[in-house]
Backbone as a chain_set.jsonl record, in Angstrom:
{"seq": "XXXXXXXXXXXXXXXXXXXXXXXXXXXXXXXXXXXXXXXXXXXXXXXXXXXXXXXXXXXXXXXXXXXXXXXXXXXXXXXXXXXXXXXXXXXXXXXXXXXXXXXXXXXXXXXXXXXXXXXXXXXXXXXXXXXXXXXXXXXXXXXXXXXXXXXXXXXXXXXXXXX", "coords": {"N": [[-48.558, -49.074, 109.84], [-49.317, -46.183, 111.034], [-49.521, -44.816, 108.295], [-51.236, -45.823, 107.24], [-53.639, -45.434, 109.303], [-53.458, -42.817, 108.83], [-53.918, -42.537, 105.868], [-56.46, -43.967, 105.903], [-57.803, -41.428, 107.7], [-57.691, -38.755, 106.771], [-56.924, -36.742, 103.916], [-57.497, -33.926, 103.131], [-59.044, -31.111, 101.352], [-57.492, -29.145, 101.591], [-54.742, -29.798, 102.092], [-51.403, -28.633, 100.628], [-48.8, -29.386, 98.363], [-46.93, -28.244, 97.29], [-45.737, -28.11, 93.66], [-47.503, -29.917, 92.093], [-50.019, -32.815, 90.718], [-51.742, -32.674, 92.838], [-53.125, -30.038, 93.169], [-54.875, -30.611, 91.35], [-56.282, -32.532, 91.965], [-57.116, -31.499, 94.635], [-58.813, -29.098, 93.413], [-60.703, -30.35, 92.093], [-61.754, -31.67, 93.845], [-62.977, -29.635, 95.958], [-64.474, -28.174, 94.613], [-66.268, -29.923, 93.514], [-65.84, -31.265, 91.063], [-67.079, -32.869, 88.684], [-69.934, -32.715, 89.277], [-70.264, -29.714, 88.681], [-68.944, -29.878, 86.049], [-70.851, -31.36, 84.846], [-73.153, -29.591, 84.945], [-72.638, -27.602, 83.872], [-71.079, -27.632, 81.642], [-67.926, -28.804, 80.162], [-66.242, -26.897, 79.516], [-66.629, -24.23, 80.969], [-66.351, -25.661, 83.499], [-63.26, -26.018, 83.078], [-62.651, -22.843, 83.22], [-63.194, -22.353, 85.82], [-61.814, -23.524, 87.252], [-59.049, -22.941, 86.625], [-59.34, -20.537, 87.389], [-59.164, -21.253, 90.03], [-56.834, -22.094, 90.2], [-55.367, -20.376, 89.519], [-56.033, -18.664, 92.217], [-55.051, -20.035, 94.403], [-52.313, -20.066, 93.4], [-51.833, -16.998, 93.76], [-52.566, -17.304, 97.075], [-50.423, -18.76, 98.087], [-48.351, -17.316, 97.445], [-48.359, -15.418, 99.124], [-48.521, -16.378, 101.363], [-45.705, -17.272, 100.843], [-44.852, -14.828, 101.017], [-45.42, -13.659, 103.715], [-43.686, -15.252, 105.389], [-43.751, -17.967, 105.878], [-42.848, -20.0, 105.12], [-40.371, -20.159, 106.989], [-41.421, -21.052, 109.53], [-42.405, -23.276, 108.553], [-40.299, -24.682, 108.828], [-39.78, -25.007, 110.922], [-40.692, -27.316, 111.984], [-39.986, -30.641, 112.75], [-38.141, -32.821, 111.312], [-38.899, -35.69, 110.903], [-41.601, -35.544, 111.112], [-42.232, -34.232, 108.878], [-41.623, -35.863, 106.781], [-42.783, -38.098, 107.596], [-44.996, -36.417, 106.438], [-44.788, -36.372, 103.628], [-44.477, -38.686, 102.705], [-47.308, -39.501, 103.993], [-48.702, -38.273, 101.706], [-47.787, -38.97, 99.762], [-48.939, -42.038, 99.868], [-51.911, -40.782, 99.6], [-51.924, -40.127, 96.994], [-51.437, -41.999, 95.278], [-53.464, -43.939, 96.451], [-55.539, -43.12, 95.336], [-55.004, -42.544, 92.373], [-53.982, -45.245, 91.547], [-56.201, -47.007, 91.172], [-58.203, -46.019, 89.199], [-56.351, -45.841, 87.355], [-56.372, -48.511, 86.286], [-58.699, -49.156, 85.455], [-61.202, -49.127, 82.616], [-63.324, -47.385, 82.158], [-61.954, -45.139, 84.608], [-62.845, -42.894, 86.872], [-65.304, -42.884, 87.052], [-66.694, -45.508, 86.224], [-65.463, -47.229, 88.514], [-66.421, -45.95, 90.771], [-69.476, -46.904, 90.034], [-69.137, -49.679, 90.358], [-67.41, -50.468, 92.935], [-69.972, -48.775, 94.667], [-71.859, -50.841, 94.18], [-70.67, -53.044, 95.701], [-70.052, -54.962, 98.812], [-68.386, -52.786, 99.87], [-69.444, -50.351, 99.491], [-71.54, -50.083, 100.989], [-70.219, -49.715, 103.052], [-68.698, -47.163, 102.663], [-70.641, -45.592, 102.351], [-72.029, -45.679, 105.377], [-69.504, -45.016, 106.705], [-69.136, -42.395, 105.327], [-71.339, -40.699, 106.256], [-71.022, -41.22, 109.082], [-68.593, -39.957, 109.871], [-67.751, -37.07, 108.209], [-65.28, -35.618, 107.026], [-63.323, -37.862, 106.701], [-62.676, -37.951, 104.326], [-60.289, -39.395, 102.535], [-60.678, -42.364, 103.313], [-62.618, -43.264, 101.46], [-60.675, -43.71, 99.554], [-58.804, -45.239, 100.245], [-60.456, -47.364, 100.546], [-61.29, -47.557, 97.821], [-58.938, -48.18, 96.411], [-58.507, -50.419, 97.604], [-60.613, -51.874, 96.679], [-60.115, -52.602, 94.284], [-57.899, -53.839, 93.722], [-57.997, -55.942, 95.362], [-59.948, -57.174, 93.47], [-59.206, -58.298, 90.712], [-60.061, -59.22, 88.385], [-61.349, -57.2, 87.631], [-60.045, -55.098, 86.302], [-59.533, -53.103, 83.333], [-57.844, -54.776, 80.603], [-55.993, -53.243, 78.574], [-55.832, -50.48, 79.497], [-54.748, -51.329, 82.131], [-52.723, -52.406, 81.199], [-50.84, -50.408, 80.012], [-50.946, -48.692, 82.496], [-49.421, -49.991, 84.137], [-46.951, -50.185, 83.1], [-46.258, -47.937, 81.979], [-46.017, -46.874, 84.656], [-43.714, -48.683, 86.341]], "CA": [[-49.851, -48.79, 110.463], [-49.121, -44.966, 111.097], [-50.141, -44.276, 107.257], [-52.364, -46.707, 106.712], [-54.167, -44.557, 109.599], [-53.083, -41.16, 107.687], [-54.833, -42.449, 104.611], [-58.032, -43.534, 106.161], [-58.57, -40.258, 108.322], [-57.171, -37.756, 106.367], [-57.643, -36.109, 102.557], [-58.34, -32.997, 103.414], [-59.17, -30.787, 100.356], [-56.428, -27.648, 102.107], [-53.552, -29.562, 101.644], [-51.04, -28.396, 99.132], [-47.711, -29.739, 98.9], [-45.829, -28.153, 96.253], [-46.51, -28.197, 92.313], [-47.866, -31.768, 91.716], [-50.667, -32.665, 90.642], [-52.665, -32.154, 93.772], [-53.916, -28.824, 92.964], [-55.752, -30.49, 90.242], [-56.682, -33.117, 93.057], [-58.027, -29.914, 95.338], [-60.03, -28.604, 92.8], [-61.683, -32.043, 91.525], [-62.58, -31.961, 95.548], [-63.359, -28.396, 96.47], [-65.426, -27.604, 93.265], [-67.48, -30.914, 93.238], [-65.752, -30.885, 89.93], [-68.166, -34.344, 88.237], [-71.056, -32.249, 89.196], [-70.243, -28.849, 87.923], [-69.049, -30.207, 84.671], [-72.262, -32.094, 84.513], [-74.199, -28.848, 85.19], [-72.105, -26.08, 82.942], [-69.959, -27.951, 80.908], [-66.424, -29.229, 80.504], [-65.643, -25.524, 79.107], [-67.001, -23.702, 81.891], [-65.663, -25.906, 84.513], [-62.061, -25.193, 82.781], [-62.172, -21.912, 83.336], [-63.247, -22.165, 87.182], [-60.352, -24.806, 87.609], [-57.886, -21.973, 86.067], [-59.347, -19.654, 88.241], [-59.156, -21.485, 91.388], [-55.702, -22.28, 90.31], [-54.728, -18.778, 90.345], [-55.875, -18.261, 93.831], [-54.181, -21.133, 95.055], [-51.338, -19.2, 93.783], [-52.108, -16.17, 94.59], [-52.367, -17.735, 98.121], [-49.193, -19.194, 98.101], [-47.353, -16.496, 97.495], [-48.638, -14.581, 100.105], [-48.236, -16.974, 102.654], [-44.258, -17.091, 101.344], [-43.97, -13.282, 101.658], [-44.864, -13.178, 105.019], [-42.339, -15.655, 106.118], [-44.486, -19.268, 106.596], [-41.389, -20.999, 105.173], [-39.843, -19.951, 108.038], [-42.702, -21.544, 110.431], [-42.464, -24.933, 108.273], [-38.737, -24.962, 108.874], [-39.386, -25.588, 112.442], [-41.339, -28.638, 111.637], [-39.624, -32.051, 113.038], [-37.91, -33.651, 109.832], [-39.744, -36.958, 110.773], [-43.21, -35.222, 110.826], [-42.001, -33.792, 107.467], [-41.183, -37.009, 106.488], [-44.05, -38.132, 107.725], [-46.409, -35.617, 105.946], [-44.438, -36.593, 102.419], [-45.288, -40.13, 102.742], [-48.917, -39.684, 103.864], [-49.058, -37.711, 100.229], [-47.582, -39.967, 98.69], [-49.478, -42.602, 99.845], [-52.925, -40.719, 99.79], [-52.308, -39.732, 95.834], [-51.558, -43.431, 94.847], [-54.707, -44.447, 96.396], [-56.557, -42.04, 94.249], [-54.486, -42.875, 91.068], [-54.145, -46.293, 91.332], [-57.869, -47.841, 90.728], [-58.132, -44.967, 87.739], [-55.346, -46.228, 86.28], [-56.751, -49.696, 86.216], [-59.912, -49.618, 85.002], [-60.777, -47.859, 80.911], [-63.489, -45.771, 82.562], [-61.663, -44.547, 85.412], [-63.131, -43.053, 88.553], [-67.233, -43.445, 86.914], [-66.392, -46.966, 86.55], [-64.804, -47.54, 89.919], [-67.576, -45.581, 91.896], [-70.057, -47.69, 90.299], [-68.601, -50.999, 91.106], [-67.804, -49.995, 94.149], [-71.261, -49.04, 95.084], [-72.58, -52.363, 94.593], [-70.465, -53.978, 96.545], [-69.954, -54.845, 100.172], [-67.68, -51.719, 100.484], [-70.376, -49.278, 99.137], [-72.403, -49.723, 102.402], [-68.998, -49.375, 104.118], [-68.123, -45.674, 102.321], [-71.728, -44.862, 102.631], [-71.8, -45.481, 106.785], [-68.388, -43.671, 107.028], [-69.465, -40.904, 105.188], [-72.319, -40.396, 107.412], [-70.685, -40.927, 110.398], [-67.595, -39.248, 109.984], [-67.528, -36.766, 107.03], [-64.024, -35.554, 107.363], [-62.693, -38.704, 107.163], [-62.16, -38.419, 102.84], [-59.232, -40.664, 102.626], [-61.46, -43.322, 103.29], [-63.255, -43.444, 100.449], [-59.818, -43.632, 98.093], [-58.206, -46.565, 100.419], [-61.417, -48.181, 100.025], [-61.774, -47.793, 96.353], [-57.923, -48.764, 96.146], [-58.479, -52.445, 98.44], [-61.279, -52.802, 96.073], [-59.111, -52.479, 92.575], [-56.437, -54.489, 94.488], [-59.004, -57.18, 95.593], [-61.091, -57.836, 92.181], [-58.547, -58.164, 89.415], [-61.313, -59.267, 87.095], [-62.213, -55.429, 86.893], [-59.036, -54.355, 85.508], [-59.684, -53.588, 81.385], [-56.272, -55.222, 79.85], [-55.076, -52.117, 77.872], [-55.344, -49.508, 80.202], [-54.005, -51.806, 83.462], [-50.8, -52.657, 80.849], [-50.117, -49.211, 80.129], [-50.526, -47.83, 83.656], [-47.917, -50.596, 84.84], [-45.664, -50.302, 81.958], [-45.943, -46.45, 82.805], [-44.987, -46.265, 86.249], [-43.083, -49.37, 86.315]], "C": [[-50.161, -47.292, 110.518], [-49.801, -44.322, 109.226], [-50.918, -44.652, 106.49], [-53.589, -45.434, 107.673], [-54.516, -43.017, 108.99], [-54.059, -41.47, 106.463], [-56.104, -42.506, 105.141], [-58.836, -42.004, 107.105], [-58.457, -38.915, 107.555], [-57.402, -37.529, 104.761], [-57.86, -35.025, 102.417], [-57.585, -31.641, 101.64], [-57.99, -29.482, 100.017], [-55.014, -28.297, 101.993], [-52.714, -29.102, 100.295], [-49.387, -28.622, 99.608], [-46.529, -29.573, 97.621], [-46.469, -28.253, 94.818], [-46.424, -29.384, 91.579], [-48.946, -31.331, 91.184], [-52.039, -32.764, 91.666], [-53.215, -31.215, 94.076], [-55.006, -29.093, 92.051], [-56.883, -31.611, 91.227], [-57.732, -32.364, 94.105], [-58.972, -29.603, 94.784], [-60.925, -29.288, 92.653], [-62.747, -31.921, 93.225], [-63.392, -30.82, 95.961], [-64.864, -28.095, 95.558], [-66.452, -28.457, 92.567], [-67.248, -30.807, 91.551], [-66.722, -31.877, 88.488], [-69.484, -33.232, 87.946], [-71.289, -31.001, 88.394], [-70.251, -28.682, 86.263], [-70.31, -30.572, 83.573], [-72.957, -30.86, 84.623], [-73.98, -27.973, 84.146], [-71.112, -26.395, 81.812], [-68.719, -28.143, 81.207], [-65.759, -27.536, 80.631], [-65.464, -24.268, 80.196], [-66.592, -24.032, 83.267], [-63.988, -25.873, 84.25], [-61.208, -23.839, 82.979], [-62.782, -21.622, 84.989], [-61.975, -22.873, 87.805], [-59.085, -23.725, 87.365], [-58.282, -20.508, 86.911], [-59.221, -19.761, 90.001], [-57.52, -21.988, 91.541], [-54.976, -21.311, 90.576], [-54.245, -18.293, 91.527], [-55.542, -19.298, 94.322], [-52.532, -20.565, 94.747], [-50.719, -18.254, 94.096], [-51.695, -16.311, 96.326], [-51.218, -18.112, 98.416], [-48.295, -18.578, 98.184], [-47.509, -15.281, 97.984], [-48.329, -14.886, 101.167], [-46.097, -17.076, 102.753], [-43.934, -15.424, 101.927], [-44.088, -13.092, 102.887], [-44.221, -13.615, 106.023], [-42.777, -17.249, 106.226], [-43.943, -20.167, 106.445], [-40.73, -21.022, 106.335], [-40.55, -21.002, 109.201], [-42.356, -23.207, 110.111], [-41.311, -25.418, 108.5], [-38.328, -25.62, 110.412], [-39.988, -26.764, 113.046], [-40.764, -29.651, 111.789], [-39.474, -32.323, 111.875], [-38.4, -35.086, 109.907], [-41.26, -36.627, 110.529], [-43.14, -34.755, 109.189], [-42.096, -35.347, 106.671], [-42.434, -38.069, 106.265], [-45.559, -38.238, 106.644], [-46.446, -36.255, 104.323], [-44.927, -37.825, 102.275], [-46.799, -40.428, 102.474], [-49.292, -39.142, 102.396], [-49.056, -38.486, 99.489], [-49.005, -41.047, 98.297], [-51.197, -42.1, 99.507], [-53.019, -40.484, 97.718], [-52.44, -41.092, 94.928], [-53.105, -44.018, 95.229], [-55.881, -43.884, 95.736], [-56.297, -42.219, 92.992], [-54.748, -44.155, 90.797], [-55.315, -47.16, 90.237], [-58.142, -47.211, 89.708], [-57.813, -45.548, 86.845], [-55.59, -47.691, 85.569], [-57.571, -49.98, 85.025], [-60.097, -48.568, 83.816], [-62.033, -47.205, 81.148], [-63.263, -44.639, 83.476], [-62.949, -44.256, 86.655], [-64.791, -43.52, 87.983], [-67.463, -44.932, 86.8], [-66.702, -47.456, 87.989], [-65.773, -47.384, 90.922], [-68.837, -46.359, 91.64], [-70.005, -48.937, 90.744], [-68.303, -50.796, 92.491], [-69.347, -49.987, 94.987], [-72.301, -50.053, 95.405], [-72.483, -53.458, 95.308], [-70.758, -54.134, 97.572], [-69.747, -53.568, 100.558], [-68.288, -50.927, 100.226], [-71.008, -48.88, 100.261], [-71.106, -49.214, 103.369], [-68.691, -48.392, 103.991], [-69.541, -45.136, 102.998], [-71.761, -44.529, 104.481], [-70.718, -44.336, 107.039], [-68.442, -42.43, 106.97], [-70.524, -40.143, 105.861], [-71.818, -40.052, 108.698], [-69.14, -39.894, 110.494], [-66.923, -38.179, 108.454], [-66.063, -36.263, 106.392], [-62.942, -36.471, 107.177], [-62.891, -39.281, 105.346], [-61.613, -39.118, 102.017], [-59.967, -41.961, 102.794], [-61.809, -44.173, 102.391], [-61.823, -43.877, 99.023], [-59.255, -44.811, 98.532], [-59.167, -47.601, 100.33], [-61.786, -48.952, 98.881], [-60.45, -48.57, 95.777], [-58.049, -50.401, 96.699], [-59.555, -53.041, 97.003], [-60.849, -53.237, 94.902], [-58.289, -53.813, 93.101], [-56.922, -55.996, 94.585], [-59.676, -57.622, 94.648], [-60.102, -57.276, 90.876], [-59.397, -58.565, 88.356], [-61.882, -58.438, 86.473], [-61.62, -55.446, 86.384], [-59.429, -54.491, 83.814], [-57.881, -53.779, 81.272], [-55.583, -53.814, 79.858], [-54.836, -50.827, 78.954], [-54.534, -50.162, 81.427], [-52.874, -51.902, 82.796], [-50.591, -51.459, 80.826], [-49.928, -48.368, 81.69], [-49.247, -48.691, 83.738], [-47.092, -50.45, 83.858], [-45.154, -48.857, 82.582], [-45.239, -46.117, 83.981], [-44.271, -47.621, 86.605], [-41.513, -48.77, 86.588]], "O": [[-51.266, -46.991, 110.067], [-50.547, -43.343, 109.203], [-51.313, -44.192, 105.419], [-54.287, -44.667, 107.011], [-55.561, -42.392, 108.808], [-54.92, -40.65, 106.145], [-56.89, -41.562, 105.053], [-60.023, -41.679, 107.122], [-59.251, -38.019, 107.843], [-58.233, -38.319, 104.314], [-58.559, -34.811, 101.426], [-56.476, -31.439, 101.144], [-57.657, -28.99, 98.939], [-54.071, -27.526, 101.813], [-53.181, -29.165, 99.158], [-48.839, -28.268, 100.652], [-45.672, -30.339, 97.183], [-47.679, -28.47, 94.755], [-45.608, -29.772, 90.743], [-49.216, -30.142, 91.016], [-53.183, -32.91, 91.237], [-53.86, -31.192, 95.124], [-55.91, -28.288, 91.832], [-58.106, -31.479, 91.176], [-58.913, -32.663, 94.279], [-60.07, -29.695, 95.333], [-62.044, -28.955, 93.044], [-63.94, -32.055, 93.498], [-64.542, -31.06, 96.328], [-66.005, -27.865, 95.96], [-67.188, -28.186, 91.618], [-68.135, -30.398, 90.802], [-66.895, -31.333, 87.397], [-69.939, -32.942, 86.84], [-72.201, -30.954, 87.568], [-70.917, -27.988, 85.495], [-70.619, -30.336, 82.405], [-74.008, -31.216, 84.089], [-74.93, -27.544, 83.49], [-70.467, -25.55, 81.191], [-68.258, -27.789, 82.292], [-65.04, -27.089, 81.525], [-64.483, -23.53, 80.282], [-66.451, -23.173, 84.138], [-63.338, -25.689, 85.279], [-59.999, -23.606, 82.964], [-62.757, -20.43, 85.294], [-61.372, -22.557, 88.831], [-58.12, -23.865, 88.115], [-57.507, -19.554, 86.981], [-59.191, -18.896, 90.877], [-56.993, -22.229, 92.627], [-54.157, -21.19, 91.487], [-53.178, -17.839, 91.942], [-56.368, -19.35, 95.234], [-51.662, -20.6, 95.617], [-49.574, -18.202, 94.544], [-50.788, -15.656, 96.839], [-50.906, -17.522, 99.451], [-47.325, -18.939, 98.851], [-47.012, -14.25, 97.531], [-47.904, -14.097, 102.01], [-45.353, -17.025, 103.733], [-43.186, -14.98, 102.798], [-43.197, -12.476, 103.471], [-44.023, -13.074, 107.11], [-41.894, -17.879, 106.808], [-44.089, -21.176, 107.134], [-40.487, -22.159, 106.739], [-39.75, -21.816, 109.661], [-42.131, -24.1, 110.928], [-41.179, -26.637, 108.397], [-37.387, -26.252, 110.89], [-39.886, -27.154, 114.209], [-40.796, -30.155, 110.667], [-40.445, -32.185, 111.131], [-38.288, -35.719, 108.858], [-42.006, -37.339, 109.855], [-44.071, -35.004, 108.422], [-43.033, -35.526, 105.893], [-42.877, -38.621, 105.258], [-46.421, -39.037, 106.278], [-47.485, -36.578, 103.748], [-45.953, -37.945, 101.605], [-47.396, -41.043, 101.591], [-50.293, -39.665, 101.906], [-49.914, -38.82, 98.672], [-49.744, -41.086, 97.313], [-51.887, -43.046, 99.128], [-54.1, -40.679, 97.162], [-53.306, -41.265, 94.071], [-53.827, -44.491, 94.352], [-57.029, -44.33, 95.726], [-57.27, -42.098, 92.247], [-55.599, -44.428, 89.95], [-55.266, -47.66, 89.113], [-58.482, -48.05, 88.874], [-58.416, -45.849, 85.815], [-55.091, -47.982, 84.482], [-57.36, -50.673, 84.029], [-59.507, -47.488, 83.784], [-62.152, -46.255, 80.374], [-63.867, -43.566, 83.451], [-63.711, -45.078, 87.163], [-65.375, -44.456, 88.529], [-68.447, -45.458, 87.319], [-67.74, -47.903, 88.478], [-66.054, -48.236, 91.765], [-69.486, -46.644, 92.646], [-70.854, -49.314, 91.551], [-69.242, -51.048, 93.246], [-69.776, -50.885, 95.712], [-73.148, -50.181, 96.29], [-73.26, -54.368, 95.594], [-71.824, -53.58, 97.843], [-70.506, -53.02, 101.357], [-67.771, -50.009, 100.862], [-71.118, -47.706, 100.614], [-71.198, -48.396, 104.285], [-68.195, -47.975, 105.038], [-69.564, -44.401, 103.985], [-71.566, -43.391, 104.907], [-70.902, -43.181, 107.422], [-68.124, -41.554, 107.774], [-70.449, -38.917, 105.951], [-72.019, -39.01, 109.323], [-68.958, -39.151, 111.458], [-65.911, -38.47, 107.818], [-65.807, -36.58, 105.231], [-61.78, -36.129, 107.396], [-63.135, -40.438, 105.003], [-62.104, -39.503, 100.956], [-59.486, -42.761, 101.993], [-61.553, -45.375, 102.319], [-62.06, -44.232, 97.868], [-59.045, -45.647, 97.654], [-58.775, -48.732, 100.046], [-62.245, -50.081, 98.708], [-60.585, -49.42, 94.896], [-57.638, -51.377, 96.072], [-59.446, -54.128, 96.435], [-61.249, -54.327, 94.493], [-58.351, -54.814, 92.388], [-56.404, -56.977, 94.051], [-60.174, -58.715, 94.917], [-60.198, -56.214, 90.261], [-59.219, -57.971, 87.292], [-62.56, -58.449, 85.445], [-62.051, -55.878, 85.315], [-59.582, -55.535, 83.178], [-56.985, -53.082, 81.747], [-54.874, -53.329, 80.74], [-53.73, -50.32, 79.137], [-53.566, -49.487, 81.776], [-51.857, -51.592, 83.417], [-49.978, -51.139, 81.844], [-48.996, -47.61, 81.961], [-48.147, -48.215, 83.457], [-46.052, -50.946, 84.292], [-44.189, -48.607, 83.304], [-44.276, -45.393, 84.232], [-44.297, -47.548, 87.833], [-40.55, -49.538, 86.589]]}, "num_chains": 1, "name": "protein.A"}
């Protein structure tokens, strides 16, 4: 229940948890990356993505020099524990439904939309904008719930993949 909660309230575009691919996750979020692309190109949003990657490490290695390892060290190894989990779990619900379907997320968000759960993201996002995670355990129940979406070839290779 504890990260079932974590997924629906949480998402937030500031975490960073090491060199995954949740920096590429960040950016996609921060940089309205769909829209930009759509406005300036793939080419152009490439080289904002490589520049926001920078300062993400830039950042990073500012926050080690002035000790913030230190700070996280004093962090409860169950809240740690915790935090790793909720990642886990929040990147699967973002991968998952992707992985499913052979146009990925433009797919997903339209199906979605039409459904029941469309009015259900839409309300949420109104009422509680903050509350990002939402929208990915949403889009994951709905993948999960309508196996009829799945295209064949890409659903075998994801599961073969992470199998």
């Amino acid at each position: 229940p504890s990260l079932v909660a974590w997924g629906l309230t949480t998402g937030s575009p500031f975490m960073n948890s090491g060199v995954t691919s949740l920096t590429a996750l960040m950016a996609k979020t921060d940089l309205d990356g769909e829209a930009y692309a759509t406005l300036h190109g793939e080419e152009e949003y490439a080289y904002l993505v490589s520049a926001y990657s920078l300062w993400v490490g830039v950042a990073s290695l500012l926050l080690a020099v002035v000790g913030f390892g230190r700070l996280a060290q004093s962090v409860p190894k169950t809240v740690r524990s915790g935090f790793k989990w909720g990642c886990t779990v929040a990147i699967l619900a973002s991968a998952v439904p992707n992985g499913l379907l052979a146009r990925g997320s433009t797919e997903l968000k339209t199906a979605v939309r039409y459904s029941a759960l469309g009015s259900v993201q839409t309300a949420v996002k109104s009422l509680a904008p903050a509350a990002t995670g939402f929208v990915s355990v949403t889009n994951l129940l709905y993948v999960i719930l309508n196996p009829f979406v799945w295209s064949p070839i890409p659903a075998t290779l994801f599961v073969l993949s992470t199998a």
